[in-house]
C-alpha angles and dihedrals in degrees: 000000000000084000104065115174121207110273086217096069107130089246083151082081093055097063133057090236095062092227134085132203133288129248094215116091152177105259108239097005114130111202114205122207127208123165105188127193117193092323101125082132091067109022093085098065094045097052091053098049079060094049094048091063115136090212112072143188090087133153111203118204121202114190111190109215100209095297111183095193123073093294088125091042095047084055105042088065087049096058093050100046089049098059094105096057097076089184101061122057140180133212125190124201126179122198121174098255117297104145139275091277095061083042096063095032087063085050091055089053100048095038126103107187132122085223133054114211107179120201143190108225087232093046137096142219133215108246095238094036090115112029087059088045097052091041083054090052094048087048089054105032099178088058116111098196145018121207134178136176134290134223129200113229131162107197129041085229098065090057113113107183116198125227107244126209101207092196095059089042113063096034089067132097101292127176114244108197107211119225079263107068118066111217138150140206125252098247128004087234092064100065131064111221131209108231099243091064088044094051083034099059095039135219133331117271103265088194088056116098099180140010085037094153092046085058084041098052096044093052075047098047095048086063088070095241122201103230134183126201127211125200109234140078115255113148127069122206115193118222109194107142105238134093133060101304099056078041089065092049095064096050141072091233102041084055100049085056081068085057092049097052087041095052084045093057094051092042100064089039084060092039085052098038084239110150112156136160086236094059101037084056093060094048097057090045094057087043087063096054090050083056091053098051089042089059101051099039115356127065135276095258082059091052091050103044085054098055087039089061092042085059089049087059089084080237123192121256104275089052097062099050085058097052091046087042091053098040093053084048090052096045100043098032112019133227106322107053085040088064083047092058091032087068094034096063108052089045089053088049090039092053096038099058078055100056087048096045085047085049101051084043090057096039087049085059103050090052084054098055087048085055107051090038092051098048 
């Protein structure tokens, strides 16, 4: 990192456990982190896509977040069934509820690894997501993080993974994002992070209900990390519409805590003089979804603060006829034709950039045929 912050900085006041995490670690080891609420359904199949990593050696930490079903019970198994592989481990932590956010910040804290793998207790990973990550990393040392893509899924059964050859995949064309560029990745459960970046960004913001990786990544992003991305889709998020965060979604005040990751993100970005198109680009695009959610299930001064921050965003042309589109629809004819016009729209731009690309394709040809017949 051409950014380094001082080592020293008090990051202990910024969680609920008073600590932060070591710089010393276990070479090679990857912890992974998974703070789990109420989610025994699901946990299973995560575990075991951890322990079917082909990479070892690994440490998984579990932190219970005040569960009141058999999670301690499910790992507890776990842990007892896992004792012969003495290169795979499992920790389990339990704190009265507090977030997913104080949940991985105690498994910071506790981890040892040279790698940071975060998970979400209803994902899965690829079996060979780290061991192509970490082999990514050994390959650019001077790299502070690996990403991939993700794919939605909703049942165990509809997952294909492909067979990577390693070899083949990271000697092919990668993208290497330079310390000047400030980009994040798609998910924070896509990437594998080296530890420094990890103890050097500090710890997840513990006030934040929703959008905690976007803050994450930002306050990431602004130390100029060195990133390599690797084709291949190797992270699985589950959409299954249940839990506290879909809770959040239905609700005024689970809306306005979009607002409030959203107003903490910017605010850093102000605080640190940061302003880039990447990041704009994010923000509208999580103002969007704000609008969508307002106008199924918040009020109309939510609708319009989130258009209103969209505008704020300095957006390209097309943009902005979207957002005025879909404010004159709202205030003339209220939520339902808006998310009409809200989808509309984005299917009209999407096929028409099909019929002009067809266009120029087909007027390219036939430049091509005069050519040929005239030479």
């Amino acid at each position: 990192m051409d950014i380094i912050r001082d080592s020293s900085s008090d990051f202990t006041t910024k969680t609920c456990h008073g600590r932060w995490m070591s710089e010393d670690y276990d070479p090679g080891l990857v912890s992974v982190i998974i703070p789990s609420y109420n989610r025994v359904n699901f946990l299973p199949e995560t575990l075991e896509s951890v322990k079917f990593q082909t990479y070892r050696p690994i440490e998984l930490i579990v932190i219970d977040d005040g569960s009141t079903d058999n999670t301690k019970l499910l790992i507890d198994q776990w842990i007892a069934t896992s004792r012969q592989d003495s290169r795979f481990s499992i920790r389990y932590f339990y704190q009265d509820n507090k977030g997913a956010p104080a949940a991985r910040n105690i498994g910071l804290i506790e981890s040892n690894g040279e790698y940071i793998q975060y998970l979400d207790s209803d994902d899965v990973l690829h079996p060979m997501k780290i061991e192509i990550h970490v082999a990514a990393l050994n390959l650019s040392p001077k790299c502070d993080y690996v990403w991939s893509e993700y794919k939605v899924f909703k049942s165990i059964e509809e997952l294909l993974f492909t067979q990577y050859n390693i070899e083949d995949l990271l000697t092919c064309e990668t993208l290497m994002v330079t310390a000047e560029v400030m980009k994040i990745p798609n998910t924070g459960w896509s990437g594998l992070y080296r530890r420094n970046l990890c103890v050097l960004t500090g710890p997840w913001n513990e006030n934040l209900a929703r959008w905690q990786d976007f803050e994450y990544n930002v306050r990431s992003a602004y130390l100029r990390p060195r990133s390599r991305y690797i084709s291949a889709c190797l992270h699985f998020w589950r959409h299954h519409g249940t839990g506290r965060i879909e809770n959040l979604k239905k609700s005024p005040e689970g809306i306005q805590k979009a607002f409030d990751s959203l107003d903490a993100v910017k605010n850093f970005l102000q605080n640190n003089g940061l302003d880039t198109i990447y990041i704009r680009n994010e923000i509208v695009r999580y103002y969007f979804l704000i609008m969508r959610q307002a106008m199924k299930a918040g009020t109309p001064e939510q609708v319009y603060a989130a258009i209103n921050g969209a505008h704020e965003q300095k957006l390209g042309r097309n943009l902005r006829l979207k957002l005025n589109l879909i404010k004159f629809m709202f205030s003339n004819f209220g939520g339902g034709c808006s998310l009409f016009a809200f989808d509309a729209y984005g299917i009209i731009m999407i096929n028409l950039s099909r019929i002009l690309g067809l266009f120029k394709s087909s007027k390219n040809k036939k430049i091509s045929r005069l050519d040929s017949f005239s030479s």
